[in-house]
C-alpha positions as CSV (number, residue, x, y, z in Angstrom):
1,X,18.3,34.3,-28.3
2,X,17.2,36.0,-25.1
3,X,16.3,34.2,-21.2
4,X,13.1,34.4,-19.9
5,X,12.6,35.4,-16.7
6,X,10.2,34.0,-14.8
7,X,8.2,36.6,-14.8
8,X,7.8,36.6,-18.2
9,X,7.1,32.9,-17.4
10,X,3.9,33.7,-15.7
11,X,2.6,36.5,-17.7
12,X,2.2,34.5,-20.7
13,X,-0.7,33.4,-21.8
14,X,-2.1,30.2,-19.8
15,X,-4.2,29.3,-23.2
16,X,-0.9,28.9,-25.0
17,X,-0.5,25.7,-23.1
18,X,2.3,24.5,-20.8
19,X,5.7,23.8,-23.4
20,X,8.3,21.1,-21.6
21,X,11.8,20.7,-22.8
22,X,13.1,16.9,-22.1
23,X,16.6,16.2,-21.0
24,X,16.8,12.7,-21.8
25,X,15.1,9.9,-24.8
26,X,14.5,6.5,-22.3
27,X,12.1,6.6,-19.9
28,X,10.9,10.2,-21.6
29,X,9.6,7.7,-24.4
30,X,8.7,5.3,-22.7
31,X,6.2,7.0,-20.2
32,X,6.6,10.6,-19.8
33,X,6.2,12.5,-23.1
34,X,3.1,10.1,-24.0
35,X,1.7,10.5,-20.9
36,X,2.4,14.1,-20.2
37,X,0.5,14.7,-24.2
38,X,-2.3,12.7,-22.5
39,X,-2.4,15.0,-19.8
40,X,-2.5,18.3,-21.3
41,X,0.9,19.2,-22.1
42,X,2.8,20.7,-25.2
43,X,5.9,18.6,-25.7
44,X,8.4,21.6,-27.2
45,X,12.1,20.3,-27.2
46,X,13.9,17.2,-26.5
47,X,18.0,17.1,-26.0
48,X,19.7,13.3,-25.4
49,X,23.5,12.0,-24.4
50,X,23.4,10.8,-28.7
51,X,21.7,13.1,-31.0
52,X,20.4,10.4,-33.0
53,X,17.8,9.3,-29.7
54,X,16.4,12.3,-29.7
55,X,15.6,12.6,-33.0
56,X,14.2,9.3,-33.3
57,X,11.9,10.7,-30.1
58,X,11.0,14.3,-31.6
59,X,10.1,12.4,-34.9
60,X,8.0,10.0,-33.0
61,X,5.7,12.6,-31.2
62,X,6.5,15.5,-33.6
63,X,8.5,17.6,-30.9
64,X,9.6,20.5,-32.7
65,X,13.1,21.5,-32.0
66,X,15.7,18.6,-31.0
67,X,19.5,19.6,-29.7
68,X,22.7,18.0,-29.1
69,X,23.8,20.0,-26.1
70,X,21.0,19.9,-23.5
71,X,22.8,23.7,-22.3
72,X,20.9,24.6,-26.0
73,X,17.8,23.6,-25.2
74,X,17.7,25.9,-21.6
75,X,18.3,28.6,-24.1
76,X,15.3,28.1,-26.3
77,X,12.6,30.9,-25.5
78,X,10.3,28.3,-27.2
79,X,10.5,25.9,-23.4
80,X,8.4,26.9,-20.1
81,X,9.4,24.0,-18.2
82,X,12.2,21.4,-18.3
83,X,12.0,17.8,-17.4
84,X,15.6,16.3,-16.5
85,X,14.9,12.5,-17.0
86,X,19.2,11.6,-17.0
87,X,21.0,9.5,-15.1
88,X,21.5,11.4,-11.1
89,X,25.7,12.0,-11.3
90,X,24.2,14.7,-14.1
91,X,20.8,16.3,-12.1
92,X,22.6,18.7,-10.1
93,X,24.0,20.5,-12.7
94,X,21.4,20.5,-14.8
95,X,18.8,21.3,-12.6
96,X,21.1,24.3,-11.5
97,X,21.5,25.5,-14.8
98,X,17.6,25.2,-15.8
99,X,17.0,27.9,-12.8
100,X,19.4,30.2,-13.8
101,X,18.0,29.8,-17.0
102,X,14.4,31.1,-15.5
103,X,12.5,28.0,-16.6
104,X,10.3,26.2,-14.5
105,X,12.1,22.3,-13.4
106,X,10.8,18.5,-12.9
107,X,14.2,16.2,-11.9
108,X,13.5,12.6,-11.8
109,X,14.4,10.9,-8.5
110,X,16.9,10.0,-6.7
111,X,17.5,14.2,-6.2
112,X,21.2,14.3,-7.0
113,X,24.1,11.5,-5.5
114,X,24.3,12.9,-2.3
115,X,23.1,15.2,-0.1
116,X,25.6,17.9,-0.3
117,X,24.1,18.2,-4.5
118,X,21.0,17.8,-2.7
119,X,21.4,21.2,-0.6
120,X,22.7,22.9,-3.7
121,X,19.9,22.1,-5.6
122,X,17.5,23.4,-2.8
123,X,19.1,26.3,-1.9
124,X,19.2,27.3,-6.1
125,X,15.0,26.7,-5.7
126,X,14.8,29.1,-3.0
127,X,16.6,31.6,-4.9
128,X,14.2,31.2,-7.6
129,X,10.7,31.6,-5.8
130,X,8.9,32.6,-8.8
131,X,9.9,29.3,-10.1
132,X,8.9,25.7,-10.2
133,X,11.2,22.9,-8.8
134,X,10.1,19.9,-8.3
135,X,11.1,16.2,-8.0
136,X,9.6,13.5,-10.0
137,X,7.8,11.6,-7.5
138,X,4.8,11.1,-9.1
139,X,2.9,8.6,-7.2
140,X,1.7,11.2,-5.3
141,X,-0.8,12.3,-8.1
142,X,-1.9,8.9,-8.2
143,X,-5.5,8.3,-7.6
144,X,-5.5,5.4,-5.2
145,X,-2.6,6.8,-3.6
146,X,-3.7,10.1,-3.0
147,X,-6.9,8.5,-2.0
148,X,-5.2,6.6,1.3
149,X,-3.7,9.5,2.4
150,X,-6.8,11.3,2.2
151,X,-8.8,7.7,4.4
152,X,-5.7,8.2,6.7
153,X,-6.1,11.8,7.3
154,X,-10.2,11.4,8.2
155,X,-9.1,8.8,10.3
156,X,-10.3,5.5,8.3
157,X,-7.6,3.6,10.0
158,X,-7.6,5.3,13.7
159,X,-3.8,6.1,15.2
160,X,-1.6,4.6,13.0
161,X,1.1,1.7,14.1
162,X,2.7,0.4,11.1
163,X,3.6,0.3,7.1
164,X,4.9,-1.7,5.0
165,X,6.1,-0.7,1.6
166,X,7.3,-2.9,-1.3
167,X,8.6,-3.5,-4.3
168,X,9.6,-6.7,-6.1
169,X,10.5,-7.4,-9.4
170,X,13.2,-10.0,-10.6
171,X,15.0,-7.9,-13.4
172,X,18.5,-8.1,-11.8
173,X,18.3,-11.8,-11.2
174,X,19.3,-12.2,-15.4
175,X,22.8,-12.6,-15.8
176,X,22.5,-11.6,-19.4
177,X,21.9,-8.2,-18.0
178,X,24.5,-5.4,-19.8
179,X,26.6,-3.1,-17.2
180,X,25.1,-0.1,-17.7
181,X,25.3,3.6,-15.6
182,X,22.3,1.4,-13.3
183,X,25.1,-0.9,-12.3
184,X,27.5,1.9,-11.0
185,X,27.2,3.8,-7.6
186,X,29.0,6.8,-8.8
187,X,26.3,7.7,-11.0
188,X,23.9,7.0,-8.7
189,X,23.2,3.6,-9.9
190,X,21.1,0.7,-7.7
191,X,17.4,-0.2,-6.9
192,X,17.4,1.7,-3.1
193,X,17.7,5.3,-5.0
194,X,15.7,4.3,-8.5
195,X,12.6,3.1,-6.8
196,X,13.8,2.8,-2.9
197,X,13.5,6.9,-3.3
198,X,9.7,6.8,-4.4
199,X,9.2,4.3,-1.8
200,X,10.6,6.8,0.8
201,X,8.8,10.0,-0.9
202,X,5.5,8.0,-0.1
203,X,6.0,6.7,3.3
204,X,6.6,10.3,4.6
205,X,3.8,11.9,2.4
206,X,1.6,9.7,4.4
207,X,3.4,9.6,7.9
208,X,5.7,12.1,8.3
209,X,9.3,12.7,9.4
210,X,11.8,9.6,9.3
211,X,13.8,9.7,12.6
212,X,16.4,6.7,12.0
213,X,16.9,3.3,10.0
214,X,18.8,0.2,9.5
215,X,19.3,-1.1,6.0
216,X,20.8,-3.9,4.4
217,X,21.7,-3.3,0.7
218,X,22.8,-6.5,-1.5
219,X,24.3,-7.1,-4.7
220,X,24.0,-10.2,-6.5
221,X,26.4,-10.2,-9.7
222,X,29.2,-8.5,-9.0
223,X,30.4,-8.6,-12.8
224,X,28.9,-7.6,-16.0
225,X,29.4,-7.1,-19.4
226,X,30.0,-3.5,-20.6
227,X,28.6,-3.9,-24.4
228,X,30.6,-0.5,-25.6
229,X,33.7,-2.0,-23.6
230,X,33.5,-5.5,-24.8
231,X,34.9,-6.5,-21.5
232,X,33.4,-7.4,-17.9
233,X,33.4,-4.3,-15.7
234,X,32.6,-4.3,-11.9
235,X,28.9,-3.8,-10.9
236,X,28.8,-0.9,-7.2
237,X,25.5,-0.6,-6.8
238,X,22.6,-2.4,-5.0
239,X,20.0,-5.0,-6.5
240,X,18.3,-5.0,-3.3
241,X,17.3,-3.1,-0.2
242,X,15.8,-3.7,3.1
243,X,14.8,-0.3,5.1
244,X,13.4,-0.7,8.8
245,X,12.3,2.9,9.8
246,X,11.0,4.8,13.1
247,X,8.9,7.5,12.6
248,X,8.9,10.7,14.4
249,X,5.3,9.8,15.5
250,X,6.3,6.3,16.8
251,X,5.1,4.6,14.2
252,X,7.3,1.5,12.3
253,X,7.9,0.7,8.9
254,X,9.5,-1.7,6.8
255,X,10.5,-1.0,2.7
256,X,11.5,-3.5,0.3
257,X,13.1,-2.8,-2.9
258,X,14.1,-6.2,-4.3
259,X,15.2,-6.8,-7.5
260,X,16.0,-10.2,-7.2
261,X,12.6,-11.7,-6.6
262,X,11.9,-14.9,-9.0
263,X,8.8,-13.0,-10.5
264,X,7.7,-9.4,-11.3
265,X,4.6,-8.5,-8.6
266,X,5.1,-4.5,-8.4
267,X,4.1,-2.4,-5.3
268,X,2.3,-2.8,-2.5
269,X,1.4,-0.7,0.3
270,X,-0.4,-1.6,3.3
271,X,-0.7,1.1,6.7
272,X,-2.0,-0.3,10.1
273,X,-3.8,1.2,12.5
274,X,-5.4,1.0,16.0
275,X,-9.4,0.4,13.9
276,X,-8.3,-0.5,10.4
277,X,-6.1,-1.0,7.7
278,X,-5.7,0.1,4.3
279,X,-3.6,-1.5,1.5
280,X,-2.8,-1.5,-2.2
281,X,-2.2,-4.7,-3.7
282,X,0.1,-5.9,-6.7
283,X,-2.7,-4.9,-8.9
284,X,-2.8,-1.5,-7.9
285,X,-6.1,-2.3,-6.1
286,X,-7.5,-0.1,-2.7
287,X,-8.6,-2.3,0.2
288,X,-9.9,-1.3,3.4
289,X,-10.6,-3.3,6.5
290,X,-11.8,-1.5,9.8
291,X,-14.0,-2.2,13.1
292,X,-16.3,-3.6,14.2
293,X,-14.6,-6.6,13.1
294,X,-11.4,-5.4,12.7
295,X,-8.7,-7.1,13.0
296,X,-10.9,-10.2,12.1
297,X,-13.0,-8.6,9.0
298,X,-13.3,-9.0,5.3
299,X,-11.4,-6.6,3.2
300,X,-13.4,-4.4,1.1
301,X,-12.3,-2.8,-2.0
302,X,-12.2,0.9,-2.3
303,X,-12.8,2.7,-5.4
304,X,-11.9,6.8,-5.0
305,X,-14.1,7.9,-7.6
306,X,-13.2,10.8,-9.6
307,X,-12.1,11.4,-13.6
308,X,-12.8,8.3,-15.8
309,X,-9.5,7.4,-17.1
310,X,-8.9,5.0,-20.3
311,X,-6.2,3.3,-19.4
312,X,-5.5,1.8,-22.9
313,X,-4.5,5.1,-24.2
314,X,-1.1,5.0,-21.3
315,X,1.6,3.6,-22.7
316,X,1.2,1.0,-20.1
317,X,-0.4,-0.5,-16.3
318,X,2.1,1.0,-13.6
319,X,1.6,2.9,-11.2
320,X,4.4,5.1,-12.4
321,X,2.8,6.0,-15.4
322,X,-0.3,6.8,-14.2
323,X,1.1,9.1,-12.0
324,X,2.6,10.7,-14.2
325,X,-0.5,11.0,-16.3
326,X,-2.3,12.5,-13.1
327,X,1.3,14.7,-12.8
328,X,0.7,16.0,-16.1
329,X,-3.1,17.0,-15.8
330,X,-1.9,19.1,-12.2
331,X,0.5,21.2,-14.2
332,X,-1.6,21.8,-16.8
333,X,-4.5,23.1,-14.7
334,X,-2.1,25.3,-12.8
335,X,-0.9,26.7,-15.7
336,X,-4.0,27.3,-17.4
337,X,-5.4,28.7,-13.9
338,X,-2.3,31.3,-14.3
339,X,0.4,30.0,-12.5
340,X,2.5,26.3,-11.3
341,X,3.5,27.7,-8.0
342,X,0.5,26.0,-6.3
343,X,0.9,22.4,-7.0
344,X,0.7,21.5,-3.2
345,X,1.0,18.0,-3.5
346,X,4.1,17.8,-5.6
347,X,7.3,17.3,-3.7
348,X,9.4,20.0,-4.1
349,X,13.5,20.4,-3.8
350,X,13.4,20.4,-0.2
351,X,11.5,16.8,-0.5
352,X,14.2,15.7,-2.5
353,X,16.8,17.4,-0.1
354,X,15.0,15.0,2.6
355,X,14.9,12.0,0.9
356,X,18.2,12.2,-0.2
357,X,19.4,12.3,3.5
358,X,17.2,9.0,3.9
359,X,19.5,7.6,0.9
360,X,22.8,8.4,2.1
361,X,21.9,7.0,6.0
362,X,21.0,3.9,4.1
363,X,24.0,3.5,2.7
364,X,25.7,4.5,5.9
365,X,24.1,2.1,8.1
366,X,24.9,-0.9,5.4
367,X,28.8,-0.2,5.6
368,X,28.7,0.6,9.4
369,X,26.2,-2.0,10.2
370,X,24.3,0.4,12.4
371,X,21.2,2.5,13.1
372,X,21.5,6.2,12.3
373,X,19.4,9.0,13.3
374,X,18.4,11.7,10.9
């Protein structure tokens, strides 16, 4: 079968609807093909690490062609766009390969294991310009989100000081827990790069460049049980991270990534400023507090407004899969307005690139017990 370029890409015919090819049957189940239906999508092809997963998946949501090699699916003529949900030793690679293939790319986060992967994935994006390459950080189409940034930007909060970012959930605290690629650093395993990353994705959308950090990364069972080897095997990667940042700008942060807390609470966000504040709670709820009685006032909520979303038809509440919903309804518009090259809030390979160079200083100020400059 012949490659299409991506020129043929954008000539076709935007009423045909946007046709994704997954790389990958777990979280592409659980969230992303459902949503991405919801959203306007065509889901085309699915490939998996066992055959039988992605069959189960193409028979679940009637995806028409299913492959053992995922190098198969990049061939199909049938795929517009690939989605590389695997674990991140294998996104550079693949991602590579889905650009020379001419298809448009989405590679979940963390980018790649380091940042050299990192460059190589960027610098294969800018030598497909006609192309789409993006990195799955999809809280960015969230509404609440995207509605801060936009209070931030008109100046709801005045000069901003400080953020906090968090995340807490008690998942790795169960002992029970199977060794599984999560638990291993070489395949870019640990909580700083599987939610860490979004968390660092967002606090620059809103604030900018990262100039340095100090991190302390923990583990908390050191052994688990590999159920294929039958046999304990040694867990390398983080349960928990604690980022201080300094912003180009001055400003301060904090993110917490802790997978070890005794209950699951989700995200929060909350940004300070010189006349008001602005936070999202563990419900996923908008607040705003600003003068005249700021810093003494009563936080309002915020409600952004826009599409009505039913909320029963996601798969589920987070904030991830909402995003992704919103993610989904953004390509589909592009694509039906004639193109995907003007999706201007996505964050693109060079995003990735960045974040990925947030990652690795992380890692480098836990074993050096230092700050490092970016």
């Amino acid at each position: 079968m012949s490659i299409e370029t991506s020129n043929d890409i954008s000539r076709r015919d935007p009423a045909n609807g946007l046709r994704v090819g997954f790389i990958g049957a777990g979280w592409t189940e659980r969230v992303q093909i459902p949503t991405f239906l919801l959203g306007g999508l065509h889901a085309q092809a699915i490939s998996a690490g066992h055959e039988e997963n992605a069959r189960r998946v193409a028979a679940k949501f009637n995806i028409p062609e299913v492959y053992a090699d995922w190098r198969d699916l990049l061939r199909s003529e049938n795929v517009d766009l690939v989605s590389i949900v695997t674990p991140p030793h294998l996104h550079c690679e693949m991602a590579l390969a889905a650009l020379r293939a001419g298809k448009h790319v989405i590679c979940e986060k963390p980018t790649a294991l380091n940042v050299a992967e990192a460059e190589n994935m960027f610098a294969a994006a800018q030598a497909a310009p006609g192309q789409l390459a993006i990195i799955d950080h999809e809280l960015r189409f969230h509404p609440l989100r995207a509605h801060m940034r936009q209070l931030l930007r008109e100046g709801y909060i005045g000069s901003p000081l400080y953020i906090e970012l968090d995340w807490l959930y008690g998942h790795r605290l169960n002992t029970q827990l199977p060794w599984n690629w999560h638990s291993d650093a070489d395949r870019g395993g640990g909580s700083l790069g599987s939610l860490g990353s979004h968390l660092i994705d967002l606090a620059r959308w809103l604030l900018g460049r990262i100039d340095a950090l100090s991190a302390q990364l923990q583990t908390a069972h050191f052994l688990r049980i590999d159920p294929d080897a039958q046999a304990q095997r040694r867990v390398t990667a983080d349960d928990y991270a604690h980022l201080m940042l300094q912003f180009g700008s001055g400003i301060q942060g904090r993110i917490t990534v802790n997978a070890l807390y005794p209950e699951d609470k989700g995200m929060s966000v909350l940004l300070v400023g010189t006349e008001g504040a602005l936070r999202i709670d563990y419900a996923d709820r908008l607040w705003g507090m600003r003068t005249p009685n700021y810093p003494k006032g009563t936080w309002v909520e915020i409600h952004p407004g826009g599409p009505v979303v039913d909320r029963a038809a996601l798969p589920n509440a987070s904030p991830f899969t909402l995003g992704s919903y919103f993610l989904a309804r953004a390509l589909a518009e592009a694509h039906k307005q004639g193109g995907l090259l003007a999706l201007p809030d996505a964050a693109t390979f060079y995003d990735g690139l960045v974040v990925q160079r947030v990652l690795d200083a992380a890692r480098r100020s836990q074993r050096e017990r230092v700050w490092v400059r970016l």
